[in-house]
C-alpha positions as CSV (number, residue, x, y, z in Angstrom):
1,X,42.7,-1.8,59.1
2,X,42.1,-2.9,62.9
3,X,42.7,-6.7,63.9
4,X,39.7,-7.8,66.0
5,X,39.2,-11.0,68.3
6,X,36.4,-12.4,69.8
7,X,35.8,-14.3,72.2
8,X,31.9,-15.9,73.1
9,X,30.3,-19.2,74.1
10,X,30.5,-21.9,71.7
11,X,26.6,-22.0,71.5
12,X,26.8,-18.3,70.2
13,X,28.9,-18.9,67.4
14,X,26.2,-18.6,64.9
15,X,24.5,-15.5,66.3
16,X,27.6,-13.3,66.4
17,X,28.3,-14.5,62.3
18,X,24.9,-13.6,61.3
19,X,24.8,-10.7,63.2
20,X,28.7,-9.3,62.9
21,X,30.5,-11.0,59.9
22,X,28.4,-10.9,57.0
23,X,27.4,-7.5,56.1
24,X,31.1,-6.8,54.1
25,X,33.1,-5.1,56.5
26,X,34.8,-7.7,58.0
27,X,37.5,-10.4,57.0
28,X,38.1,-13.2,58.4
29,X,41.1,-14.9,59.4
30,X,42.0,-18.6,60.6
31,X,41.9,-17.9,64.4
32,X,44.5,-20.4,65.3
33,X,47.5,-18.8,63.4
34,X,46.8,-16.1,66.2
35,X,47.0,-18.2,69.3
36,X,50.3,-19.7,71.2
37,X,50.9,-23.1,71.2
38,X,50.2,-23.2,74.8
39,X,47.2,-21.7,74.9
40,X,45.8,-25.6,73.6
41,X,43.1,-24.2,71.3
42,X,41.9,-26.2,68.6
43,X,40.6,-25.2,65.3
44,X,37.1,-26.5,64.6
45,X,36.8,-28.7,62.6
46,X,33.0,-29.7,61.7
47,X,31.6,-31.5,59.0
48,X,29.7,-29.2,56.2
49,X,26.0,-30.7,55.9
50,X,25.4,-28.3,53.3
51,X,27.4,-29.5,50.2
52,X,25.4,-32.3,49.5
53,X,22.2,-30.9,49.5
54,X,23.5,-28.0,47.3
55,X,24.5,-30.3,44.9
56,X,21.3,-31.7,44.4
57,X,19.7,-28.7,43.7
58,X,22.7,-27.8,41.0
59,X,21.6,-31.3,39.4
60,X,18.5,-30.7,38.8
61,X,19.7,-26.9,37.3
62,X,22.1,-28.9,35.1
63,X,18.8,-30.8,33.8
64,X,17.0,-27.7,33.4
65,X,19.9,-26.2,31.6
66,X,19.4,-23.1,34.0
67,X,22.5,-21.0,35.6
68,X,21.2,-19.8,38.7
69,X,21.9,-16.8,40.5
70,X,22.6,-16.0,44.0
71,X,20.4,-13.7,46.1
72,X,22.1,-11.9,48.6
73,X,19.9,-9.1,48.9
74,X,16.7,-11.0,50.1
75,X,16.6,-12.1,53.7
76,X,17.4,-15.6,54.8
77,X,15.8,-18.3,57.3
78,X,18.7,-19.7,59.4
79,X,17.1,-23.6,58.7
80,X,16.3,-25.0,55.3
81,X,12.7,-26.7,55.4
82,X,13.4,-30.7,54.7
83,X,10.1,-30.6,52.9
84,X,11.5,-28.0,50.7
85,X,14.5,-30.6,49.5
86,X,11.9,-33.1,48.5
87,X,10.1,-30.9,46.5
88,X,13.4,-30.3,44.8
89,X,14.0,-34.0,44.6
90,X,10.3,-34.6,42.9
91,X,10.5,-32.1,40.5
92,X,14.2,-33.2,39.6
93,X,12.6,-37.1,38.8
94,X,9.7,-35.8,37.1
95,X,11.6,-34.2,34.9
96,X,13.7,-37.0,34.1
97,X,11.4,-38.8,33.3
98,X,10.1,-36.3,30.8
99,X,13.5,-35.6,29.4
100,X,13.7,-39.3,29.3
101,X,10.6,-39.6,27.3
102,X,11.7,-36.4,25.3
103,X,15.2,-38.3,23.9
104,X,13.5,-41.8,22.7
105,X,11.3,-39.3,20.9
106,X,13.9,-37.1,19.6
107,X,15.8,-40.6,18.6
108,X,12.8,-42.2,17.1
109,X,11.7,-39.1,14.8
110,X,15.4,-38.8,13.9
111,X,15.4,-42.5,12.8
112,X,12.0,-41.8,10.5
113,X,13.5,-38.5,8.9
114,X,16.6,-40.4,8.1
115,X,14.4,-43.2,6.5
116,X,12.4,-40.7,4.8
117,X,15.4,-38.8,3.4
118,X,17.1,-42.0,2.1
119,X,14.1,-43.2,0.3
120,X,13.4,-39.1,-1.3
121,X,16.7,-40.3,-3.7
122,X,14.4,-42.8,-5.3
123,X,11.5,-41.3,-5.2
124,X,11.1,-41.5,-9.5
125,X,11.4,-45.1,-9.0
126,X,7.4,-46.1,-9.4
127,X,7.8,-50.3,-9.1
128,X,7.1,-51.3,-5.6
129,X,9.8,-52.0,-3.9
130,X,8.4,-56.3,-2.7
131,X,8.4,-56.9,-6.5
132,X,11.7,-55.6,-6.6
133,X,12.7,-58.0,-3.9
134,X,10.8,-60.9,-5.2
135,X,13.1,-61.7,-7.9
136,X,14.6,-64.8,-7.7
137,X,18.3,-64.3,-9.9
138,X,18.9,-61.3,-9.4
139,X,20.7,-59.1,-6.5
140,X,19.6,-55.5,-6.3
141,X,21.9,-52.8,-4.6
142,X,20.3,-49.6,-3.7
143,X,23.5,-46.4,-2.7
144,X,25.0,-43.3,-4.6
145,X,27.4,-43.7,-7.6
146,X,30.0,-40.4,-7.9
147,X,29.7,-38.6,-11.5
148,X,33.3,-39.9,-12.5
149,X,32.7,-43.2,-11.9
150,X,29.2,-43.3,-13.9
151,X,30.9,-41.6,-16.5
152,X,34.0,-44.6,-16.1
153,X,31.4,-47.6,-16.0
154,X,29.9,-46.1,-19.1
155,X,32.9,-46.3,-21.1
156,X,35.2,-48.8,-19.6
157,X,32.6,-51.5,-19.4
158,X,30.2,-50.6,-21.9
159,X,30.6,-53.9,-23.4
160,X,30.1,-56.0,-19.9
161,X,25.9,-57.0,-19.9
162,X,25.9,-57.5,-16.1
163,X,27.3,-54.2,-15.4
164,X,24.0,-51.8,-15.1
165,X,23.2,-49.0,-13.2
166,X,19.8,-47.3,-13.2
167,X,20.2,-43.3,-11.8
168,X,17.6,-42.1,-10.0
169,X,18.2,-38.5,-8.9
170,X,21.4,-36.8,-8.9
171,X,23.2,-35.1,-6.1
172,X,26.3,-33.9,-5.4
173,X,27.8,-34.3,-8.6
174,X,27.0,-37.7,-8.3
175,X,23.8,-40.3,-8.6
176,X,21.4,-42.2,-6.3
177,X,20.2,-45.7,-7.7
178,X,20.5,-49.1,-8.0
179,X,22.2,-51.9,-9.9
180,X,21.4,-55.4,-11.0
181,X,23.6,-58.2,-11.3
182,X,22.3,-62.1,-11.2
183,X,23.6,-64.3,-8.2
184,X,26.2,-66.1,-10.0
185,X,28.3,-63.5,-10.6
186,X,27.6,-61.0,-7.4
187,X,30.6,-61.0,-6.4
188,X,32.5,-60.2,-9.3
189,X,29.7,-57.2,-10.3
190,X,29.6,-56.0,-6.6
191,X,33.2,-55.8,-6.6
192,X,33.8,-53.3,-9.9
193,X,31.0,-51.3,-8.5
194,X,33.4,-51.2,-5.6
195,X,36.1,-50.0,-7.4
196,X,34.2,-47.4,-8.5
197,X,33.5,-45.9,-5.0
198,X,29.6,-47.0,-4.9
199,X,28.4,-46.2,-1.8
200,X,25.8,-49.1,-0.7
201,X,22.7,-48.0,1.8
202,X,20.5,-50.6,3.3
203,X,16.6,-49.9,2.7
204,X,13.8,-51.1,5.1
205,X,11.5,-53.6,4.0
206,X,8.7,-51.3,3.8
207,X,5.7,-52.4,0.3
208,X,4.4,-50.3,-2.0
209,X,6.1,-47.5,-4.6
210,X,8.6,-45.2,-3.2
211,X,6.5,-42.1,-2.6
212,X,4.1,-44.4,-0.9
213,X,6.6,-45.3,1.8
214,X,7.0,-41.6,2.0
215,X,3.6,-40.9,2.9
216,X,3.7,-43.3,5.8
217,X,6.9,-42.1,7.3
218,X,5.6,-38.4,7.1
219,X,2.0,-39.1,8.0
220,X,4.3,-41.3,11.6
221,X,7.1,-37.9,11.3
222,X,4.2,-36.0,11.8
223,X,2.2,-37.8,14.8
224,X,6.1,-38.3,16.5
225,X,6.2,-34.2,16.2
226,X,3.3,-33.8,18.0
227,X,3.9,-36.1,20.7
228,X,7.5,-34.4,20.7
229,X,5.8,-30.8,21.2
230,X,3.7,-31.8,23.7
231,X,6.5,-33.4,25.7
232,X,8.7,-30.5,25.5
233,X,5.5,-28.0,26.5
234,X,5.4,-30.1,29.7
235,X,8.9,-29.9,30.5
236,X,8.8,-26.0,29.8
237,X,5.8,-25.9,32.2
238,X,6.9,-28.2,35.4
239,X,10.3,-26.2,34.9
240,X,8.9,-22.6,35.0
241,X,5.8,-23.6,38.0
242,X,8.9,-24.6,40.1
243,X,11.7,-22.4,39.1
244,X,11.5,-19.5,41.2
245,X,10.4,-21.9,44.1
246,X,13.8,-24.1,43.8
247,X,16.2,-20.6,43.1
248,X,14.9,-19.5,46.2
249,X,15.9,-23.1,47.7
250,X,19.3,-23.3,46.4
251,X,20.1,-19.5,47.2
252,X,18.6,-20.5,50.9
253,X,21.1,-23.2,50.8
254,X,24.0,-21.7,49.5
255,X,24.0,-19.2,51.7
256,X,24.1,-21.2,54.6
257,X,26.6,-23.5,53.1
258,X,28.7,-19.9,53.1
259,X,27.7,-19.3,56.7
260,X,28.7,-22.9,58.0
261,X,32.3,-22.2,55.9
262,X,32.7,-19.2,58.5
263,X,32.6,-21.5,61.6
264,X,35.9,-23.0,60.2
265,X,37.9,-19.7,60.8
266,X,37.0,-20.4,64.4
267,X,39.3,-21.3,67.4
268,X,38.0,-23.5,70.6
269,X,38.6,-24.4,74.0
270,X,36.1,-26.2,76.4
271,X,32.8,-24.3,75.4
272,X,34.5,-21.2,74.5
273,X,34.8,-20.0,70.6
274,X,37.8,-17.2,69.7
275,X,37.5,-15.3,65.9
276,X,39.9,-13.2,64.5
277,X,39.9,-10.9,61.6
278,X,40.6,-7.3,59.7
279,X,38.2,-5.0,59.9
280,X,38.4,-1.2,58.3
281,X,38.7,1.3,60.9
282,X,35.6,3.5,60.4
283,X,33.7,0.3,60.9
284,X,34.8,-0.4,64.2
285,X,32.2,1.3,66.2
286,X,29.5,-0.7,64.7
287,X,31.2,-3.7,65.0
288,X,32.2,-3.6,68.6
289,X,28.1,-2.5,69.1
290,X,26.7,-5.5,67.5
291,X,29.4,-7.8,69.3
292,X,28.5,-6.1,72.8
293,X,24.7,-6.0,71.8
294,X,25.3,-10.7,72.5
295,X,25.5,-11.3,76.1
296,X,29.2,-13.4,77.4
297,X,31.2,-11.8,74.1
298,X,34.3,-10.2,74.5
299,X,35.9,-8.3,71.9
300,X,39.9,-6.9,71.5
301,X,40.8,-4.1,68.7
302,X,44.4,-3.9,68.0
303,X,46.2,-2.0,65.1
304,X,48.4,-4.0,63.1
305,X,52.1,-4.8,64.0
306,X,54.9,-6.7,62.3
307,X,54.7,-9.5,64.7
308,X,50.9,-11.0,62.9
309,X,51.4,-13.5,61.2
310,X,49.6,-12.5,58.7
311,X,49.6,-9.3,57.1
312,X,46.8,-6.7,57.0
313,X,45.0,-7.0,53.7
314,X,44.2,-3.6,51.9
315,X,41.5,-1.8,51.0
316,X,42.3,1.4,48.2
317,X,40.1,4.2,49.0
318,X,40.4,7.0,46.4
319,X,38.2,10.2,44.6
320,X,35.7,8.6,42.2
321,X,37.2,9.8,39.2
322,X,40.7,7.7,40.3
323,X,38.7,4.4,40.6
324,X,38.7,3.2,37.1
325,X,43.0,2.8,37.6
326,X,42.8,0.9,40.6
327,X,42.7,-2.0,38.0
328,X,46.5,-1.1,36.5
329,X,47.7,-0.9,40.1
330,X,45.8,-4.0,40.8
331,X,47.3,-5.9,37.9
332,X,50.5,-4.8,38.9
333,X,50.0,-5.8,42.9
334,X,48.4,-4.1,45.4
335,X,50.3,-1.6,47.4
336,X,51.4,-3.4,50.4
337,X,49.8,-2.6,54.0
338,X,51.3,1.1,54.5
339,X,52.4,1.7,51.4
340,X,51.8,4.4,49.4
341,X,49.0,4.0,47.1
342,X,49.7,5.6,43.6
343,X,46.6,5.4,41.8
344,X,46.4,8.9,41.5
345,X,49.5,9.4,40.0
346,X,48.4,6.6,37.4
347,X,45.3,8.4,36.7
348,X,47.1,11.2,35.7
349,X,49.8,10.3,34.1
350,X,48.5,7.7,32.3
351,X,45.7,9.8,30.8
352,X,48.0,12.5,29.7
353,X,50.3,10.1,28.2
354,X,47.4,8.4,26.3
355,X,46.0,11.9,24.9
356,X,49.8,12.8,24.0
357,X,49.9,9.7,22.0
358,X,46.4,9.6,20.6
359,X,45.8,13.5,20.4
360,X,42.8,14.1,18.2
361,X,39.7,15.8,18.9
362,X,37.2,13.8,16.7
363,X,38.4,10.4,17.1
364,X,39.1,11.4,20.9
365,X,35.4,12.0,21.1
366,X,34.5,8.7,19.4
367,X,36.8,7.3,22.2
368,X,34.9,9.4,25.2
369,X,31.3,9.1,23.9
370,X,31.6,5.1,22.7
371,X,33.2,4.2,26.1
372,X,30.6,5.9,28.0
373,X,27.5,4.0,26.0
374,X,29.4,0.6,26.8
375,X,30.4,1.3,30.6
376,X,26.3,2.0,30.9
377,X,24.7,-0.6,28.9
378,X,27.4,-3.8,29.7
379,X,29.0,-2.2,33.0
380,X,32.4,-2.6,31.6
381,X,34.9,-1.6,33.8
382,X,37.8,-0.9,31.4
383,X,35.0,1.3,29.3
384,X,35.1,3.8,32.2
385,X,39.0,4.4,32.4
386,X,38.8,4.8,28.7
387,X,36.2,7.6,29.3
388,X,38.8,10.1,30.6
389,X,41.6,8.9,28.1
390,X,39.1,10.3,25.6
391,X,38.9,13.5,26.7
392,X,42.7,13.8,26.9
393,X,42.7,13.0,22.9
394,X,40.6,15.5,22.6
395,X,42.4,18.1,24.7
396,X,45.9,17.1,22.6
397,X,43.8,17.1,19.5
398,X,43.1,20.6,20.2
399,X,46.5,21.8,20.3
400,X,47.5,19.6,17.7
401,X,44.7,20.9,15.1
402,X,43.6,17.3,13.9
403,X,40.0,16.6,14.3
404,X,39.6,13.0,12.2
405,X,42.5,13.4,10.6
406,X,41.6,16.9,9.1
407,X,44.3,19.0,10.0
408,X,42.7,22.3,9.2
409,X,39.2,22.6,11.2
410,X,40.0,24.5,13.8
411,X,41.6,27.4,11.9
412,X,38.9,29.6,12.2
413,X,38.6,28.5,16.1
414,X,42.2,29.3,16.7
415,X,41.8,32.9,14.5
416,X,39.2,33.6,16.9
417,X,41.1,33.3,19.5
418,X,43.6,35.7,18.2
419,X,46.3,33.1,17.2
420,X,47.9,33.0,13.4
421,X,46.8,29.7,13.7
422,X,46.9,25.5,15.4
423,X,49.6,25.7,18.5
424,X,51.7,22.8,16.8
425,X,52.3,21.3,13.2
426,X,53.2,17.9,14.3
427,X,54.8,16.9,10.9
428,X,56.7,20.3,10.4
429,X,57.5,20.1,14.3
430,X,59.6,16.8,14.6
431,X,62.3,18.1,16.1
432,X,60.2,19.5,19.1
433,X,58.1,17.0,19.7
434,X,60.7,14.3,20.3
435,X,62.2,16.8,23.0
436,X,59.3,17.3,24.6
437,X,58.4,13.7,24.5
438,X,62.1,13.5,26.4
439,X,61.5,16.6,28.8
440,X,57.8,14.7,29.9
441,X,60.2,11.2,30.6
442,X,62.3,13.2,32.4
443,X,59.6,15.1,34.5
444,X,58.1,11.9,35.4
445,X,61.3,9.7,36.5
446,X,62.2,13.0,38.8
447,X,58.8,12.4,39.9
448,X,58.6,8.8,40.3
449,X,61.7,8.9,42.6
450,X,60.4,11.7,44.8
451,X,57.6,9.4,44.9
452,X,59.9,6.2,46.4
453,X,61.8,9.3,48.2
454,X,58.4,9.8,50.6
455,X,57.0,6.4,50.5
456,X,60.4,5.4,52.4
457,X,60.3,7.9,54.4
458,X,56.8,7.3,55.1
459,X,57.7,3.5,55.9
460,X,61.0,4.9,58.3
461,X,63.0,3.9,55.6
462,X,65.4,6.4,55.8
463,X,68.3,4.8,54.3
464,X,66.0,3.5,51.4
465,X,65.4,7.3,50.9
466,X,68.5,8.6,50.7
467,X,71.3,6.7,49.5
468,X,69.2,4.4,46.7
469,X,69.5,4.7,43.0
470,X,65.9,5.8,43.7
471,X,66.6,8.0,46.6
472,X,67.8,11.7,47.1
473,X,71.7,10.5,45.9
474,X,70.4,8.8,42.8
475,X,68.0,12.0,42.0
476,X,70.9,13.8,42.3
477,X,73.0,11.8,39.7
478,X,70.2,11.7,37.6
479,X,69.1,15.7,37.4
480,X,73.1,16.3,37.2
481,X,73.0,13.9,34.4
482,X,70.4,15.4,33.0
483,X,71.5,18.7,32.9
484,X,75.1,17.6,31.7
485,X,73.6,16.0,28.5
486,X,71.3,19.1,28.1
487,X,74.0,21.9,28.3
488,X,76.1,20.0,25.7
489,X,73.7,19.8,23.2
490,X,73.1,23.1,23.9
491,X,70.0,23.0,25.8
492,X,69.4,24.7,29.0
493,X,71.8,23.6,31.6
494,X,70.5,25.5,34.9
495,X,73.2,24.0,37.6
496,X,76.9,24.6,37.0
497,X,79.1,22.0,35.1
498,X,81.7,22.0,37.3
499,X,79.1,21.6,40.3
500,X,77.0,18.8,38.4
501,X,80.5,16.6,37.4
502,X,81.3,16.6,41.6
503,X,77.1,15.6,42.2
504,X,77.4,13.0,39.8
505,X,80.8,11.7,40.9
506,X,79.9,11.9,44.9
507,X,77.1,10.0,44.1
508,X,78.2,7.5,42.0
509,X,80.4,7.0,44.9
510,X,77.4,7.0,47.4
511,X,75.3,4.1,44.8
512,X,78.4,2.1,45.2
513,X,78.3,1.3,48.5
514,X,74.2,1.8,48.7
515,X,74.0,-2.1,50.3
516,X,76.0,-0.8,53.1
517,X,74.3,2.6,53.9
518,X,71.1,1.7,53.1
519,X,71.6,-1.6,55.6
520,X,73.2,0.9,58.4
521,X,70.9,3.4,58.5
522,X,67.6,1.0,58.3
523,X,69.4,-1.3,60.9
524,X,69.6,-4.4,58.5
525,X,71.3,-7.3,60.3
526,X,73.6,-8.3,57.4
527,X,74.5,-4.9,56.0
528,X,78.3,-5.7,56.5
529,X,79.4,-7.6,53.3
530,X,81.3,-11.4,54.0
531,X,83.7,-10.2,51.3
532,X,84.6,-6.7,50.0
533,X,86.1,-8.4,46.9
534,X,82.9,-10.0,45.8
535,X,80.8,-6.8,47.1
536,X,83.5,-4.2,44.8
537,X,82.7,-7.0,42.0
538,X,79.3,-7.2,42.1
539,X,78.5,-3.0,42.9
540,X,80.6,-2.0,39.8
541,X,77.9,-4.0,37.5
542,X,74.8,-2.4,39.5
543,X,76.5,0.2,39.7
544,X,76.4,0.2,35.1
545,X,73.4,-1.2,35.5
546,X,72.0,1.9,37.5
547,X,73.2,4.5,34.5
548,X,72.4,2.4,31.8
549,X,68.9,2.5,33.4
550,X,68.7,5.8,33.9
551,X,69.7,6.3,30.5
552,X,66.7,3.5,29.0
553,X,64.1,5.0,31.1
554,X,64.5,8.5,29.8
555,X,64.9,7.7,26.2
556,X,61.8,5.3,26.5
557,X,59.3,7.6,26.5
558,X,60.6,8.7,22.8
559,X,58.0,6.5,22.0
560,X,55.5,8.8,23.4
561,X,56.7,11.5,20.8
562,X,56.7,8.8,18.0
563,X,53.5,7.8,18.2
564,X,52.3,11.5,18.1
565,X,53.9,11.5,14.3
566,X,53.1,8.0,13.3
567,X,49.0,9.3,14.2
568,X,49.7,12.1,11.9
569,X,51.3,10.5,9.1
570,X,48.7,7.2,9.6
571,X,46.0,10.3,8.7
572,X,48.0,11.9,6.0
573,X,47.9,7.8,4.4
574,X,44.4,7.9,4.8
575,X,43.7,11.3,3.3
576,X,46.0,10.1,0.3
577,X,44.1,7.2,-0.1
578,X,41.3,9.0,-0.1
579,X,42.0,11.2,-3.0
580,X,40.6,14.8,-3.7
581,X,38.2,15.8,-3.4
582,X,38.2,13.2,-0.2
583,X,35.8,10.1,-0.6
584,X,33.7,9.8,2.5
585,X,33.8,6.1,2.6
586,X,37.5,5.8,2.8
587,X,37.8,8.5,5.5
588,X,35.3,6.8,8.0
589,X,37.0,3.5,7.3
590,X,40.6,4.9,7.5
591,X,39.7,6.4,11.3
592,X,37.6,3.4,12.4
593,X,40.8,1.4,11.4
594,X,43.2,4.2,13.4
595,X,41.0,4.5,16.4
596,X,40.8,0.8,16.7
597,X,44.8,0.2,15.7
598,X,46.1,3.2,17.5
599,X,44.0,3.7,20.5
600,X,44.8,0.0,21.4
601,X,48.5,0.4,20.9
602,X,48.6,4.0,23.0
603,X,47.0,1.9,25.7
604,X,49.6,-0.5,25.8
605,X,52.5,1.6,25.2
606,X,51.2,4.2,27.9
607,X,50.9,0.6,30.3
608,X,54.2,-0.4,29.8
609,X,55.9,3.3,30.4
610,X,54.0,3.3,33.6
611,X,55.2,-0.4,34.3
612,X,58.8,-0.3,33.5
613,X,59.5,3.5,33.4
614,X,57.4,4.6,36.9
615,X,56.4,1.9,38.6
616,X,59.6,0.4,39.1
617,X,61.0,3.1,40.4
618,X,58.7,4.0,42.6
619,X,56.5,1.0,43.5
620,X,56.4,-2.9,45.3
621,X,53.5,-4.3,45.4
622,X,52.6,-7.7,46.9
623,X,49.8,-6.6,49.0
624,X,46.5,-9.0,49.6
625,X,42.8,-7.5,48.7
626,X,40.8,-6.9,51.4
627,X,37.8,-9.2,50.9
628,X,34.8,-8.5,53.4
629,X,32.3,-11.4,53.4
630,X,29.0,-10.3,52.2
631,X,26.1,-12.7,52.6
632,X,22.4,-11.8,52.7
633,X,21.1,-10.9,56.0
634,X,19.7,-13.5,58.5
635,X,15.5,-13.0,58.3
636,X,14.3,-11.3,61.3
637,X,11.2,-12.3,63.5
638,X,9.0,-10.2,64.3
């Protein structure tokens, strides 16, 4: 990254955005964090016209019930037409009014359907409903009567005259229809009808028989329906004459509502402007052309030093194949400016550990080929770091012999090869593949500290490099450890006994008083402790803490081996389930069910070694993205 400033007329401002800023090589920064205090620049502060406007078009979207998306490939105009806003603002009022017109519509035919369905409960009910009414001593209630309480009036008050209900249909378990009682005793009748849960609707007072009524509300449904498709073909067409006409508004105004954002960044004095921000080295020539290419601009290209106050965001640049991990270093944090990038090593370690853990050729093909079909029909990005996570399965599955579970395929494959037979028998080989799973932890700690070994180095962090638990004295401990443990369970043990006890006890003494050569040698200020009591104190527990990690970290990846038995014996499950001769059924569901269980929980155990195990060995973090602004280009006149 370079650190550019400019400096133009105030009036130029805008040319040397549209022209330099916006084509995604170039990052702003606020310009005044970059000046002194004396130098009595301002920031500039303007008010956004923009906003407003863009949120009148976004209405008239949220009426449409349209998302709208931006355009930044087509060329923009550098004004917005004001006759193009009230075009906006006329189609937005027509079509409230029309939506208006669309919900009393909506409300009215739901009102008539409602009516319509209450009065279908009655429909065997052939007196018309006014003679009904007309009666002069009686009280008729119209509702729906559960099945338990019909079947309670019946029998509990059989014997009461004024207690009559006539059913109607039945529904529910229950019955629609009406009961009589004379006005004297009402209340007493409408209050047992209570007690047995009737549920009272109010009818309108429509004449004429039941299925007459119904007529007339469909025959009024039906003219309401048309009205209602006819409003809603009106909406559909004013929306789609004008919706390519108003996206191309509100992506005209969007963008420069982006542009106007970019004069904020901006420092000024008198009529003079000054800008500031990162730019990627290869992309400095252009820059500095299109800058020089305005008349009165002045432009300074620095390298980055510790004295910005800000630091230089970063940009990953690594072989296409590599790409798909940039998100596991990214959810971790991004390297730091100048720090070493270890994407690569991710790639590759990661898809080993993933086909170690996962190794089998057919369901490592199902893996390959089903990530693959996503990454190119949705564009998934996890889809494409699965891709090469496949292929590892299927490289393991190969020298494990399993190929869905079938552990006896490839026989004739390896026989052609000239071999008795598969290269490992996970289930008879228990033994070895723990060790192995223990020799690959061990191989990649020893790495991941040769790793922090270089990036310090790299940094000018020599004391970082040396004297560290992570640095040449704490690789030393850690091989002499290793080789200790390995020669008395009777493993190879390559370096000397007596030579790895003095290692590991010089070094131990070394991590002890780490704070104070690491501060020496890297010139830290406060490298001399205030009190050696407190410093002996506190050392002796990091000091534990530094074994007991070495320790953890190497006997973590036993889960790597684990998981390579737990896939066999998952298979040999399935294959007993299956029975014999196998039944195809329960084969295809038993490896859709392990692909799906297992691949998931290789991809988080193979995370979390490279988390815990590598990364913190090896790895900080805390470094900012480099985010170019890229806008559409300014429309040029010919």
């Amino acid at each position: 990254m370079k650190l550019v400033r400019v400096d133009g007329l105030l009036s130029q401002l805008d040319d040397f955005i549209l022209r330099c800023c916006i084509n995604g090589d170039f990052q702003p920064e606020p310009a005044i964090q970059y000046m002194s205090a004396s130098s009595k620049n301002m920031s500039l502060v303007e008010e956004n016209p923009y906003p407003p406007m863009v949120q009148a078009v976004e209405e008239l979207f949220a009426l449409a019930e349209y998302t709208p998306q931006e355009d930044n490939k087509t060329e923009k105009e550098r004004t917005i037409d004001p006759k193009a806003l009230e075009a906006v603002q006329t189609v937005k009022e027509e079509l409230k009014v029309l939506q208006q017109q669309q919900k009393t519509q909506q409300r009215e035919l739901a009102q008539l359907q409602e009516r319509s369905n209450q009065y279908s409960h009655f429909e065997s009910l052939e007196t018309p409903l006014e003679e009904l009414e007309a009666t002069k001593y009686i009280n008729i209630r119209f509702g729906f009567l559960p099945g338990e309480s019909y079947q309670k009036m019946q029998t509990s008050y059989a014997d009461d005259p004024y207690v009559f209900f006539v059913p109607c249909s039945q529904e529910n378990g229950g019955y629609w229809g009406l009961y009589f009682t004379p006005h004297r005793v009402a209340d007493e009748i409408d209050g047992i009808f209570s007690m047995l849960y009737f549920e009272r609707i109010s009818l309108e007072n429509d004449t004429g028989t039941v299925k007459e009524i119904m007529q007339k509300l469909q025959t009024q449904i039906d003219q309401l329906q048309q009205e209602l498709d006819k409003t809603n073909a009106a909406i559909q067409k004013l929306w789609e004459e004008n919706k390519e006409y108003c996206i191309g508004v509100y992506s005209q105004l969007k963008w420069l509502d982006q542009v106007f954002e970019l004069r904020h960044y901006a420092a000024y004095r008198d009529n003079y402007f000054f800008y500031v921000g990162w730019i990627p080295e290869r992309a400095v020539p252009e820059f500095s052309k299109q800058v020089k290419s305005l008349r009165n601009m002045k432009i300074t290209v620095t390298d980055p030093s510790k004295q910005d106050k800000i630091a230089p965001p970063v940009k990953l640049r690594n072989l296409l194949p590599f790409r798909p991990f940039e998100m596991f270093v990214g959810m971790y944090g991004l390297p730091s400016y100048g720090e070493m990038d270890i994407t690569e090593f991710v790639a590759i370690t990661f898809t080993l550990l993933f086909g170690i853990m996962f190794g089998d050729m057919g369901q490592g093909a199902v893996l390959a080929i089903g990530a693959f079909i996503l990454y190119k029909w949705k564009g998934i990005a996890l889809a494409k770091l699965v891709i090469p996570c496949g292929i590892s399965s299927m490289f393991f599955g190969f020298i494990f012999g399993s190929v869905f579970g079938f552990e006896h395929l490839l026989d004739p494959v390896y026989h052609a090869l000239g071999w008795k037979g598969k290269p490992l028998e996970v289930m008879e080989s228990i033994n070895t593949v723990l060790l192995v799973a223990i020799g690959i932890g061990v191989s990649l700690v020893i790495a991941s500290m040769l790793l922090n070994v270089v990036a310090s180095a790299r940094k000018g962090h020599w004391g970082e490099a040396i004297f560290s638990n992570n640095g040449l004295v704490g690789l030393a401990v850690y091989i002499s450890g290793v080789n200790l443990v390995s020669g008395f369970m009777g493993g190879p043990s390559p370096i000397p006994a007596q030579v790895g006890q003095f290692l590991i006890g010089a070094g131990l003494v070394l991590l002890f008083f780490k704070e104070v050569l690491v501060g020496k040698f890297d010139g830290h200020p406060d490298w001399k402790p205030e009190s050696w009591s407190d410093y002996a104190m506190q050392n002796l527990f990091e000091l534990l803490e530094y074994v007991l990690s070495y320790f953890s970290n190497t006997v973590s990846f036993l889960r790597v081996g684990a998981f390579v038995i737990v896939h066999a014996a998952m298979m040999m499950v399935v294959f007993s389930l299956a029975g014999d001769p196998a039944n195809p059924v329960v084969v295809v569901l038993g490896n859709a069910l392990v692909i799906c269980l297992e691949g998931l929980l290789s991809g988080i155990q193979g995370l979390r070694l490279e988390f815990y195990e590598m990364f913190s060995r090896c790895y900080e973090g805390g470094g900012r993205p480099f985010r170019g602004v890229r806008l559409a280009p300014e429309k040029q006149k010919h």
